[in-house]
ZALO-131310 format. One line per field, with one value per atom (N, C-alpha, C): residue number from 1; chain; x, y, z. Coordinates in steps of 0.2 Angstrom, whole numbers, plus 5000, padded with zeros to 4 digits. Each point is the difference from the previous one (the first is absolute). Example, Ala and Ser with C-alpha at 12.3 -4.5 7.8 and 13.67 -1.06 7.14 Angstrom:
<numars>
k: [1, 1, 1, 2, 2, 2];
c: [A, A, A, A, A, A];
xx: [5066, 4996, 5004, 4998, 5004, 4996];
yy: [4972, 5006, 5006, 5005, 5006, 5005];
zz: [5039, 5000, 5000, 4996, 5001, 5003];
</numars>
This chain:
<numars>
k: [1, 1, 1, 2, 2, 2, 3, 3, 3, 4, 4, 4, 5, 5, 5, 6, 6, 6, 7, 7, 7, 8, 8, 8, 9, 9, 9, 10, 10, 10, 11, 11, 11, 12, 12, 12, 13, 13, 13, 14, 14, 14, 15, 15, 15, 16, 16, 16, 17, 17, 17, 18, 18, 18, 19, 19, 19, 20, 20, 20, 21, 21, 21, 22, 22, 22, 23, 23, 23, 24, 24, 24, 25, 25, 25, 26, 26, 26, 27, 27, 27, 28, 28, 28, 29, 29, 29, 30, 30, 30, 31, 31, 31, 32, 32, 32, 33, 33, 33, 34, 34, 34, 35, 35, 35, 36, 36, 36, 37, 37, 37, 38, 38, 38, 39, 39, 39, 40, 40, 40, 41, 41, 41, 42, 42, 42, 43, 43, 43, 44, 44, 44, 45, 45, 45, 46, 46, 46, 47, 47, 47, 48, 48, 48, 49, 49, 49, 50, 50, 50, 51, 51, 51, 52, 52, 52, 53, 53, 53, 54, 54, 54, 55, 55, 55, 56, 56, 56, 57, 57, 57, 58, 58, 58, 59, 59, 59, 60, 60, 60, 61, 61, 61, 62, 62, 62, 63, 63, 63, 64, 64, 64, 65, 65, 65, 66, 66, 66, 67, 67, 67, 68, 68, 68, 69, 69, 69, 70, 70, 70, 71, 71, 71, 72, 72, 72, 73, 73, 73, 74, 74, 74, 75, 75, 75, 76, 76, 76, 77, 77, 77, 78, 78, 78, 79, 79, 79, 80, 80, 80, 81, 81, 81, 82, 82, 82, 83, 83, 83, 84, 84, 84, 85, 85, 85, 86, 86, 86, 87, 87, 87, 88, 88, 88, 89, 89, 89, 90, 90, 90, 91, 91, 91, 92, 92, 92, 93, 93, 93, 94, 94, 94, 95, 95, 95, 96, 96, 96, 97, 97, 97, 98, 98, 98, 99, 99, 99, 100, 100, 100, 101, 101, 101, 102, 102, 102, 103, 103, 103, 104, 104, 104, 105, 105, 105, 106, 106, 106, 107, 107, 107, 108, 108, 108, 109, 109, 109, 110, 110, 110, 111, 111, 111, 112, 112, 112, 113, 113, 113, 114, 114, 114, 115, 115, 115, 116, 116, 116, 117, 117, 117, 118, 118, 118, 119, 119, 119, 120, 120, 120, 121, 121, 121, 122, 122, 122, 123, 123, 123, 124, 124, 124, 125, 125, 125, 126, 126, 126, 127, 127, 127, 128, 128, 128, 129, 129, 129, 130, 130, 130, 131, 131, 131, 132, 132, 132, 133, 133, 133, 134, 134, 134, 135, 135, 135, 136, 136, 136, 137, 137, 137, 138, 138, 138, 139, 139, 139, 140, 140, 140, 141, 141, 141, 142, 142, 142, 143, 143, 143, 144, 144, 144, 145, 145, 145, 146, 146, 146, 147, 147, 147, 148, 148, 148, 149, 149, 149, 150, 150, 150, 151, 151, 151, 152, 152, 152, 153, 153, 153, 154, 154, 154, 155, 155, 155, 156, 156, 156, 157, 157, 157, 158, 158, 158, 159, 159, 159, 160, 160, 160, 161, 161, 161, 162, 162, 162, 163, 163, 163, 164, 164, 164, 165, 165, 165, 166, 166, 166, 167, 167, 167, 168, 168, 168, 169, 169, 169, 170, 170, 170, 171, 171, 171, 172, 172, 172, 173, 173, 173, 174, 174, 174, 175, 175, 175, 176, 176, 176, 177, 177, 177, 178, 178, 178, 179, 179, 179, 180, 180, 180, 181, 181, 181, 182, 182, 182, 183, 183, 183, 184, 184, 184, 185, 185, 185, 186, 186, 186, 187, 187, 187, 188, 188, 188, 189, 189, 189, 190, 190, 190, 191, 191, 191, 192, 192, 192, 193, 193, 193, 194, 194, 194, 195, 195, 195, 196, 196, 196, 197, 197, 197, 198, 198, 198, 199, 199, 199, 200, 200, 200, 201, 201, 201, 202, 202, 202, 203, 203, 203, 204, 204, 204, 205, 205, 205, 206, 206, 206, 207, 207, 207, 208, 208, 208, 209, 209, 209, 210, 210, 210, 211, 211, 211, 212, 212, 212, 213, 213, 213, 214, 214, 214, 215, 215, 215, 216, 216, 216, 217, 217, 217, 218, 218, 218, 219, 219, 219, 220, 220, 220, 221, 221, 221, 222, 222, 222, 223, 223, 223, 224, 224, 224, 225, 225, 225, 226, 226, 226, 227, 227, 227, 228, 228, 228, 229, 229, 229];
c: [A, A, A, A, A, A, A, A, A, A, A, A, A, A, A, A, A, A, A, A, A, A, A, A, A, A, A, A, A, A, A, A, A, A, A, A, A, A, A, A, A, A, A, A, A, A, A, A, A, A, A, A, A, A, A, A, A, A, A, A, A, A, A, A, A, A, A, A, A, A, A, A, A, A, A, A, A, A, A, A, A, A, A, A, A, A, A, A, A, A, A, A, A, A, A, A, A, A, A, A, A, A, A, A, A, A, A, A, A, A, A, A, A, A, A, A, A, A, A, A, A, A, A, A, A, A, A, A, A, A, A, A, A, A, A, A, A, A, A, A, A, A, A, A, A, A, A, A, A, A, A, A, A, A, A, A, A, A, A, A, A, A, A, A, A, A, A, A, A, A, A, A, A, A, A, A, A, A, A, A, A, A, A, A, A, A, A, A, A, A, A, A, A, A, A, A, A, A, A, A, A, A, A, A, A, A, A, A, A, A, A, A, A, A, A, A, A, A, A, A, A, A, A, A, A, A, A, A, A, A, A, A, A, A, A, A, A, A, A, A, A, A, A, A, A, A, A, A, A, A, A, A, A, A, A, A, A, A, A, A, A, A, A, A, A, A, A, A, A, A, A, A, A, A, A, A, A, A, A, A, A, A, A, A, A, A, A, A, A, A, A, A, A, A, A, A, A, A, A, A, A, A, A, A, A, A, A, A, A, A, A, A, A, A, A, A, A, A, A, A, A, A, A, A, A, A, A, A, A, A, A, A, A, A, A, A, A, A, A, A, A, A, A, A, A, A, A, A, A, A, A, A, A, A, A, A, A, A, A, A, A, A, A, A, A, A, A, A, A, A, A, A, A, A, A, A, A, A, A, A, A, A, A, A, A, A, A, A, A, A, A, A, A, A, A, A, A, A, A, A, A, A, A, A, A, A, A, A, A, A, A, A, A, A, A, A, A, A, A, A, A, A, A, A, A, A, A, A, A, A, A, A, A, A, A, A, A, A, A, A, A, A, A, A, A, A, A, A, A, A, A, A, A, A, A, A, A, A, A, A, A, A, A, A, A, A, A, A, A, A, A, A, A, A, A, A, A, A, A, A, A, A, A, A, A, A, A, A, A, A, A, A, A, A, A, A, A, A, A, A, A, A, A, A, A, A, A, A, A, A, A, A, A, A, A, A, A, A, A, A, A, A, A, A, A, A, A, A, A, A, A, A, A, A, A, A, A, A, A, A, A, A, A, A, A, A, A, A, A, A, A, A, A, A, A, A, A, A, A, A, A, A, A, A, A, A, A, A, A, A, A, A, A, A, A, A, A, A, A, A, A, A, A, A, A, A, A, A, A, A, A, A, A, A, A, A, A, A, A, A, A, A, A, A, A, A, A, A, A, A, A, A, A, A, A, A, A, A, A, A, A, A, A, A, A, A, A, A, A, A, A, A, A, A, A, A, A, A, A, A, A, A, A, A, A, A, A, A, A, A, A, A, A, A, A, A, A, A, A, A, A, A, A, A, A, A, A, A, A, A, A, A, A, A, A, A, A, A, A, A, A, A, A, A, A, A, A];
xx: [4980, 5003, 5008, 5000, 5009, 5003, 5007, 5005, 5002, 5000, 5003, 4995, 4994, 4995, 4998, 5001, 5000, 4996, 4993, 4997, 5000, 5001, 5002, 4996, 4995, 4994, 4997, 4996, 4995, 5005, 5007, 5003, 5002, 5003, 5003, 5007, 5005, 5006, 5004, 5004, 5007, 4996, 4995, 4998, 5001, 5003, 5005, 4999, 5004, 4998, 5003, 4993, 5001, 4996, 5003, 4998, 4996, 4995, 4998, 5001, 5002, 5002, 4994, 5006, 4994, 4994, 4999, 4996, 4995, 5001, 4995, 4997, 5005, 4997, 4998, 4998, 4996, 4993, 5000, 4993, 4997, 5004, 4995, 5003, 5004, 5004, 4999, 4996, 5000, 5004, 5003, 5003, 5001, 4996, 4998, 5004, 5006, 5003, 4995, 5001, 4999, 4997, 5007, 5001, 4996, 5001, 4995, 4991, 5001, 4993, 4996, 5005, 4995, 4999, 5009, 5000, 4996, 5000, 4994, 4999, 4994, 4995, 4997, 5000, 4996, 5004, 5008, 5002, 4998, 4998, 4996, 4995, 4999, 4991, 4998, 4993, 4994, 5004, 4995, 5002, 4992, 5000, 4991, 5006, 4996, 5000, 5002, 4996, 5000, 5008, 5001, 5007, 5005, 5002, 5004, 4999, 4994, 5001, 4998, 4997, 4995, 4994, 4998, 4991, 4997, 4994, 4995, 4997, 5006, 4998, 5000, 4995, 5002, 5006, 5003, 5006, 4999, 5006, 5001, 5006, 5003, 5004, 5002, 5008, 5002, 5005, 5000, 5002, 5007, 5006, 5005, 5001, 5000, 5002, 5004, 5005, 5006, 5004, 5002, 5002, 4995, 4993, 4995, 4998, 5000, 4998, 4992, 4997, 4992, 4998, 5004, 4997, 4999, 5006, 5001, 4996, 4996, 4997, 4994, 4997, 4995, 4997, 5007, 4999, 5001, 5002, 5001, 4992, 4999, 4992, 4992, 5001, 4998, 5000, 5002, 5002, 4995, 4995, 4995, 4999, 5006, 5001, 5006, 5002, 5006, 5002, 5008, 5003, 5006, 5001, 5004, 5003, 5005, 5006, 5004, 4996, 5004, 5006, 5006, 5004, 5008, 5000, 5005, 5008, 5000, 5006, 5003, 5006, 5004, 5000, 5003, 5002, 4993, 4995, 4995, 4995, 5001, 4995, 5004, 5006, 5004, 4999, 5000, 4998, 4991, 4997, 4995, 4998, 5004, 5000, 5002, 5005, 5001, 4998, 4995, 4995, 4993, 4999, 4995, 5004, 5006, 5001, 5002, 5001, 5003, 4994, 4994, 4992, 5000, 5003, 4996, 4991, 5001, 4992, 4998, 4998, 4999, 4993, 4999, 4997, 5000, 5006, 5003, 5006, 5001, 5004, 5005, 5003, 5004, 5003, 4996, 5002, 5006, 5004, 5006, 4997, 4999, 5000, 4995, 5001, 4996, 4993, 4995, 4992, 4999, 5004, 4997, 5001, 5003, 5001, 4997, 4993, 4996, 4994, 4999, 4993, 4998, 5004, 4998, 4998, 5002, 5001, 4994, 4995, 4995, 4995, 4996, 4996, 4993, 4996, 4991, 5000, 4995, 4998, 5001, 5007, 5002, 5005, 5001, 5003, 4995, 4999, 4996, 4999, 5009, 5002, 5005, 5001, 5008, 5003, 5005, 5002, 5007, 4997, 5007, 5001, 5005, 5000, 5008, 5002, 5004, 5004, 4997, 5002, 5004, 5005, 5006, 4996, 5001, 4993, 5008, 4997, 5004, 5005, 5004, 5004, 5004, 5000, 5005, 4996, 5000, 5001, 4999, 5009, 5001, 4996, 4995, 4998, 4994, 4996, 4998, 4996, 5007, 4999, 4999, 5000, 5000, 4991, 4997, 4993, 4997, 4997, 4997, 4992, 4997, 4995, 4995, 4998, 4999, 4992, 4999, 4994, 4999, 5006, 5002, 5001, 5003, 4997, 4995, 4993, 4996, 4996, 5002, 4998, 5004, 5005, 5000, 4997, 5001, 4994, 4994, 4996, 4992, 5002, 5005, 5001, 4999, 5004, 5004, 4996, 4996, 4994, 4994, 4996, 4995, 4994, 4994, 4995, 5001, 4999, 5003, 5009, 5005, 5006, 5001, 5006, 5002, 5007, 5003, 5005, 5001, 5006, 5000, 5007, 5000, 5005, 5003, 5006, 5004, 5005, 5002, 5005, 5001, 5003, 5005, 5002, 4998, 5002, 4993, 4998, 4994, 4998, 5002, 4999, 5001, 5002, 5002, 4994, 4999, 4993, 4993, 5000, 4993, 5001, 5004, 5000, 4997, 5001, 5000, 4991, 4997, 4994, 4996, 5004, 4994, 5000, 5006, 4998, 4995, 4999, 4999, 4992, 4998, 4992, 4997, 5005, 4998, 4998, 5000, 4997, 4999, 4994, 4994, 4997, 5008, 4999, 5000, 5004, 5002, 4995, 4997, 4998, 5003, 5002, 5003, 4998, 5002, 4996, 5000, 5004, 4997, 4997, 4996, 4996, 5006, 5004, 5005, 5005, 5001, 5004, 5005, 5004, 5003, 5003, 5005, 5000, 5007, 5001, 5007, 5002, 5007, 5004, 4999, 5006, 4998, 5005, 4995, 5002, 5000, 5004, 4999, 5002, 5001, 5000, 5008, 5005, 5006, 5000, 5005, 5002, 5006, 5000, 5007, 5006, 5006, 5006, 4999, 4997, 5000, 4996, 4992, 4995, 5005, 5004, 5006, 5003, 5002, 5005, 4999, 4991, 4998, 4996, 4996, 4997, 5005, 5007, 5004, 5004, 4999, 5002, 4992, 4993, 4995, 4997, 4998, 4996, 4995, 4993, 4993, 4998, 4999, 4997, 4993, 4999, 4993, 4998, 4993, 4996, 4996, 4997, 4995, 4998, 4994, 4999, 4994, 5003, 4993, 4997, 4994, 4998, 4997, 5001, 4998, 4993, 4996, 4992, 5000];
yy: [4847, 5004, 5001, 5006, 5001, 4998, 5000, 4995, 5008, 5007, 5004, 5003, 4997, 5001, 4996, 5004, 4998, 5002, 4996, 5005, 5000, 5005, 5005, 5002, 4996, 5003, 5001, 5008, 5001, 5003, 4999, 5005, 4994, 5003, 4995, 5004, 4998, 4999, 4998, 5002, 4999, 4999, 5005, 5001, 5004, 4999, 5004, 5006, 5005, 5008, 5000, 5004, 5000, 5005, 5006, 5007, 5003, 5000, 5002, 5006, 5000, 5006, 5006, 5005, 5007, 5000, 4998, 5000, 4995, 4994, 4997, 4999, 5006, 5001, 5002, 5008, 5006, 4996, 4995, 4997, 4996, 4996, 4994, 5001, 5003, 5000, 5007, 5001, 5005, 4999, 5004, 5001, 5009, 4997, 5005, 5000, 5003, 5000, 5002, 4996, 5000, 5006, 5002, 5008, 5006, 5000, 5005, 4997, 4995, 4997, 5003, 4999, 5002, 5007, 5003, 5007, 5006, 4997, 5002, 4997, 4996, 4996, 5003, 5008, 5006, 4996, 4999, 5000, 4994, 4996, 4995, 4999, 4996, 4999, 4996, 5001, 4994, 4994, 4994, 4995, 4996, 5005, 4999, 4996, 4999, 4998, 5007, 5005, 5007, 5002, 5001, 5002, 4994, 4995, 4995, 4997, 4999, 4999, 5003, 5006, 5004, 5001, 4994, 4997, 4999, 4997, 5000, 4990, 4998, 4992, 4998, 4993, 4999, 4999, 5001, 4998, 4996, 4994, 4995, 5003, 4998, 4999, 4995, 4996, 4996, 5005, 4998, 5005, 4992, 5002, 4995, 4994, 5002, 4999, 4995, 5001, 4994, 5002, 4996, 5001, 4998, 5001, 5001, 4997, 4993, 4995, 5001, 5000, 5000, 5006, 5005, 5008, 4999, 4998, 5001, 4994, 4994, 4998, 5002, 5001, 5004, 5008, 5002, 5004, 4998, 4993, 4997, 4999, 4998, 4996, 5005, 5006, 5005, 5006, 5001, 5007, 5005, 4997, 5010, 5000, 5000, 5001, 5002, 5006, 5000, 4997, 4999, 4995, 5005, 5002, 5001, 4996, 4997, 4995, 5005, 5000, 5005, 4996, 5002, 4995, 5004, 4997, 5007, 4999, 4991, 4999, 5002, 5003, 5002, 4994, 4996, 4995, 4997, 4997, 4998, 5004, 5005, 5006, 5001, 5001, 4998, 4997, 4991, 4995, 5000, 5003, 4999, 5006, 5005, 5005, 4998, 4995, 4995, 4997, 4995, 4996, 5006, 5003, 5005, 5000, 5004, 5004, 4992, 4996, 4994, 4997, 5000, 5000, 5006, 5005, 5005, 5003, 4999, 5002, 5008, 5002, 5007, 5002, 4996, 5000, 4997, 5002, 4997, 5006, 5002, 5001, 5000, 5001, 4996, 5007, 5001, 5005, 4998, 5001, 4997, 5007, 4998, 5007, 4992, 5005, 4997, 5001, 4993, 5002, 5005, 4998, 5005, 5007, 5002, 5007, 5004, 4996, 5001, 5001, 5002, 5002, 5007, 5004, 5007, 4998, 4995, 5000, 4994, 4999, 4993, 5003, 4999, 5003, 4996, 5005, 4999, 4996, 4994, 4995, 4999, 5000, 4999, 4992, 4997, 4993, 4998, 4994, 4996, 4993, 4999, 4993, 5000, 5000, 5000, 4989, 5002, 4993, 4999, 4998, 5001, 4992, 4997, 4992, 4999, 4996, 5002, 5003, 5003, 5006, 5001, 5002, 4999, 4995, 4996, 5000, 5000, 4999, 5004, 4991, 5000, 4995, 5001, 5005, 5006, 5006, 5003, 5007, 5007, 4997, 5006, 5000, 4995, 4999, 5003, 5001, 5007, 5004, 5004, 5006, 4997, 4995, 4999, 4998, 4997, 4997, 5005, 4998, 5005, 4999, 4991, 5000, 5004, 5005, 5006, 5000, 5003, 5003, 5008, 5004, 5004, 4999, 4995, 4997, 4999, 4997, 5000, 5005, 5005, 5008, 5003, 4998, 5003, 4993, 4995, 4997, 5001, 5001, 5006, 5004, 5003, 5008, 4999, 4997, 4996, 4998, 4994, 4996, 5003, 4998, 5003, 4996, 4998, 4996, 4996, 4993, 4994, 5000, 5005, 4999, 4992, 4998, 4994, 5003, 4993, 5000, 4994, 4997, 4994, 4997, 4997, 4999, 4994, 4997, 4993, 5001, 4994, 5000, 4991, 4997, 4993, 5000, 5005, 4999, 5000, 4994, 4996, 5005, 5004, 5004, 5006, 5003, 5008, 5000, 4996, 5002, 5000, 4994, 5001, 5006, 5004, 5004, 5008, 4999, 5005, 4998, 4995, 4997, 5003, 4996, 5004, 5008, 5003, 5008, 5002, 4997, 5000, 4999, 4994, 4999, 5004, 5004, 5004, 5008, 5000, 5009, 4999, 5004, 4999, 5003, 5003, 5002, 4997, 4992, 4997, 4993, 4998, 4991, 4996, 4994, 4994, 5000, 4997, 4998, 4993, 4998, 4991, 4998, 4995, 4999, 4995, 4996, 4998, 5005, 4999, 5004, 5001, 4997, 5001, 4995, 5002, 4994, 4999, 4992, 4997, 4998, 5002, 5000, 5007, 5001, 5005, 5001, 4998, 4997, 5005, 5004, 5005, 4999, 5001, 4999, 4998, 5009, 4999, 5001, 4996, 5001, 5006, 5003, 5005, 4994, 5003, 4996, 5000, 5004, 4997, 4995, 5000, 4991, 4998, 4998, 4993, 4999, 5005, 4998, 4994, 5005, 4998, 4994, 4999, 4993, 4997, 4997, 4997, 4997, 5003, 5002, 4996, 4996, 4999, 5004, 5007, 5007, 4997, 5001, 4999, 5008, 5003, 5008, 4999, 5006, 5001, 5007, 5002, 5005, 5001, 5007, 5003, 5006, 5001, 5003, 5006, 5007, 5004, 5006, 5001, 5005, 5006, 5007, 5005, 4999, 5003, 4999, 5007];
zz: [5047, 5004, 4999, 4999, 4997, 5007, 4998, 5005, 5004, 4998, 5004, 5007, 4999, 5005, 5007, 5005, 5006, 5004, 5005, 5004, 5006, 5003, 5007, 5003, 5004, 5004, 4995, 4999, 4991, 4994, 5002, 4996, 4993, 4996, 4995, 4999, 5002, 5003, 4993, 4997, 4997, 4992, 5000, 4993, 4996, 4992, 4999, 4999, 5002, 4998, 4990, 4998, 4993, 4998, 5004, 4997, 4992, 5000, 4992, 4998, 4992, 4999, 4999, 5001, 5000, 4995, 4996, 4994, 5001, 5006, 5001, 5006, 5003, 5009, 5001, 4994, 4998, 5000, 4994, 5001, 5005, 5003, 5003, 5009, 5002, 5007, 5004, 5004, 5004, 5007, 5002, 5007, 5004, 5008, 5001, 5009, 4999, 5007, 5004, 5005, 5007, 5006, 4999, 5004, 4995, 4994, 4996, 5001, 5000, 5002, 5005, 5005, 5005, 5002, 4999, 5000, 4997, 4993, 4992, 4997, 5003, 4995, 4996, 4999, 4994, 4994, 5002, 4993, 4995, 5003, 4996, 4999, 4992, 4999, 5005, 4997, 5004, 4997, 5002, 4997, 4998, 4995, 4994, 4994, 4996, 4994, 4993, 5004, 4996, 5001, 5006, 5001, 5000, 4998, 5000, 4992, 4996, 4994, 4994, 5003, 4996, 4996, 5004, 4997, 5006, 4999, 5008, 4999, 4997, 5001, 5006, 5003, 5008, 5002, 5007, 5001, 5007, 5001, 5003, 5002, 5008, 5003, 5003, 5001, 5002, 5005, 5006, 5007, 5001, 4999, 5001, 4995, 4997, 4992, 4997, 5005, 4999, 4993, 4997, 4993, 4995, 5002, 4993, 4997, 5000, 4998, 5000, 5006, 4999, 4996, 5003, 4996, 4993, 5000, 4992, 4993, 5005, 4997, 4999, 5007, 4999, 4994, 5002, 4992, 4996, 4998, 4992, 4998, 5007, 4998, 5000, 5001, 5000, 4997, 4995, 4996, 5000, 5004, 5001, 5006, 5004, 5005, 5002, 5004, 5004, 5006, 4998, 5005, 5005, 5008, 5002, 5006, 5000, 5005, 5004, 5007, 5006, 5002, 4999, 5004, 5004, 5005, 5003, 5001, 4997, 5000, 4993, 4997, 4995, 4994, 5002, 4996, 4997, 5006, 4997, 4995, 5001, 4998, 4992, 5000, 4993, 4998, 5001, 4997, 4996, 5004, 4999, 4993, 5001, 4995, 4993, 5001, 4993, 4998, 5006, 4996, 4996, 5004, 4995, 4992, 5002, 4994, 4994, 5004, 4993, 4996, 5005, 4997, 4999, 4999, 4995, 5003, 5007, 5003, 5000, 4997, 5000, 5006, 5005, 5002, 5009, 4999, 5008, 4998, 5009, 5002, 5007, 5005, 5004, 5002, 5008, 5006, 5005, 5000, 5006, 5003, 5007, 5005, 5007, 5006, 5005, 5001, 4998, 5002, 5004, 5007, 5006, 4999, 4996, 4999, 4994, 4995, 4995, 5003, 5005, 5002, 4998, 4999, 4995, 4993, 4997, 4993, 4999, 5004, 5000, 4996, 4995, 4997, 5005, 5000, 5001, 4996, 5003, 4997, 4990, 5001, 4993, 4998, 5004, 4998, 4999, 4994, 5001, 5002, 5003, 5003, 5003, 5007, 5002, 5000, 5002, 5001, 5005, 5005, 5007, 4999, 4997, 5001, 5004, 5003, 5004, 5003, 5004, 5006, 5003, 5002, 5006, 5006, 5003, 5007, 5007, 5004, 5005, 5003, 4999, 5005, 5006, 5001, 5006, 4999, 5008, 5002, 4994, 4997, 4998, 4992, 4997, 4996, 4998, 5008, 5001, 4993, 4998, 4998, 4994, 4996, 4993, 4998, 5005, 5001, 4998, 4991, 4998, 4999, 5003, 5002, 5007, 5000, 5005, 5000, 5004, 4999, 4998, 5000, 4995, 4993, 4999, 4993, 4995, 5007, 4997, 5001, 5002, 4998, 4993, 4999, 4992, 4996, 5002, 4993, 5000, 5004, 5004, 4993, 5003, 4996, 4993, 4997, 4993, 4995, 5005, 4995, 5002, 4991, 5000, 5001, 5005, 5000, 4993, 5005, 4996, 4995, 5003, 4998, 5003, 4999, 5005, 5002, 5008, 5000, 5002, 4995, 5001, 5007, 5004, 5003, 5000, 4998, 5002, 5004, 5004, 5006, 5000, 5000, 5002, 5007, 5004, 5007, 5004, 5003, 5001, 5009, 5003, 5004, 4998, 4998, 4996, 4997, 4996, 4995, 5005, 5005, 5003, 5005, 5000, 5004, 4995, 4994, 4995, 4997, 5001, 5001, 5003, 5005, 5008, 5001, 4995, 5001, 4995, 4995, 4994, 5001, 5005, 4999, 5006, 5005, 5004, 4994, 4997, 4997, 4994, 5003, 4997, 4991, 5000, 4991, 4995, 5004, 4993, 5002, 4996, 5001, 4995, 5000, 5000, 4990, 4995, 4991, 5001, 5006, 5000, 5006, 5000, 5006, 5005, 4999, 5003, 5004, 5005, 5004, 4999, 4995, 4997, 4996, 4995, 4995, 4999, 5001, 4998, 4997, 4997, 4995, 4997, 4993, 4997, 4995, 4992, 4996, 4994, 4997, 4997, 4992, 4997, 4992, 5002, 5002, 5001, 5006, 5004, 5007, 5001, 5007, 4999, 5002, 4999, 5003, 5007, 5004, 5007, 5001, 4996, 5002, 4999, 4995, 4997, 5007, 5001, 5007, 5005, 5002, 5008, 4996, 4993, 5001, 5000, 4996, 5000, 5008, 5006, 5005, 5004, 4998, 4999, 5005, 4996, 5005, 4996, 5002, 4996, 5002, 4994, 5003, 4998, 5005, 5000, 5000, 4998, 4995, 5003, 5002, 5000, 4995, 4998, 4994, 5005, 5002, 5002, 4997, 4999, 4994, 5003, 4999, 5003, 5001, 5006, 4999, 5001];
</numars>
């Protein structure tokens, strides 16, 4: 865990801004304002693999990305597969743009923009795996608006994955998560890949700098894995 990272509720706080240069943010960094988003979501591609890499290999999504560390393993560990890391914070979405580019992934790339404003650009049953693992979960009122686990959600993953896609979910907040459970075994599109109701701990090849944080801090997270039927 580097010495300049701090975490803020789900954010990662005083991580360094380290802009990449043009010649490498043309490849591996997309940012797509906000207000154009919502206003003209024409002027954007889908988010296939066809329009974002220019092949029709599967593509995996990570929805809050952090600074990249799982993304970017998982493309390491994967080369016939595409890898995209949504993430809406600047800095983290930076950070995570240079770990691609420093491994040289020609097969990840890295969206800063807001999930909730990509519902035009959600391809038909075209991801082959999402990955929600640390969510904002709500601690106040106003936190509200950032709670991306919905049942609106699970209408774009419906949408998104294809019979038998997955979407994998983690959370270290022991009430936040059974809450994103119990929406999760209520509909009826998706059924459970483990027979346990869910599984604890979650032990990845590389972990991102937020795990580091929260188990250091003794969070045990917890997993549910559900697959489109």
């Amino acid at each position: 865990m580097g010495p300049g990272l701090v975490a803020r509720g789900r954010y990662l706080g005083r991580l360094k801004l380290r802009p990449l240069p043009p010649q490498l943010a043309e490849r591996y960094l997309l940012e797509w304002h906000p207000r154009l988003l919502a206003l003209e979501p024409q002027r954007f591609p889908p988010l296939t693999s066809q329009a974002l890499f220019e092949n029709d290999l599967p593509l995996e999504v990570e929805i809050g990305a952090g600074s990249g560390e799982y993304t970017c393993s998982l493309a390491a560990a994967d080369p016939a597969a595409n890898f995209l890391a949504i993430e809406i914070s600047n800095r983290a979405a930076q950070r995570a743009a240079w770990l691609a580019a420093e491994a040289e992934l020609p097969n990840m790339k890295v969206l800063r923009a807001d999930f909730k404003l990509l519902g035009p650009k959600l391809p038909e049953a075209g991801w082959r795996r999402v990955y929600l693992h640390f969510p904002d979960p709500q601690f106040k009122p106003a936190d509200a608006k950032r709670i991306l686990f919905t049942a609106e959600f699970l209408d774009a993953m419906a949408h998104s994955l294809p019979p038998g896609g997955e979407l994998s979910v983690v959370s270290d907040q022991p009430a936040f998560f059974l809450q994103m459970l119990e929406l999760a075994e209520g509909d009826a599109r998706f059924t459970k890949t483990h027979p346990e109701r869910y599984l604890e701990g979650f032990e990845p090849t590389v972990k991102s700098r937020f795990q580091h944080v929260w188990e250091r801090k003794g969070r045990t997270p917890c997993q549910f894995v559900l697959k489109r039927v």
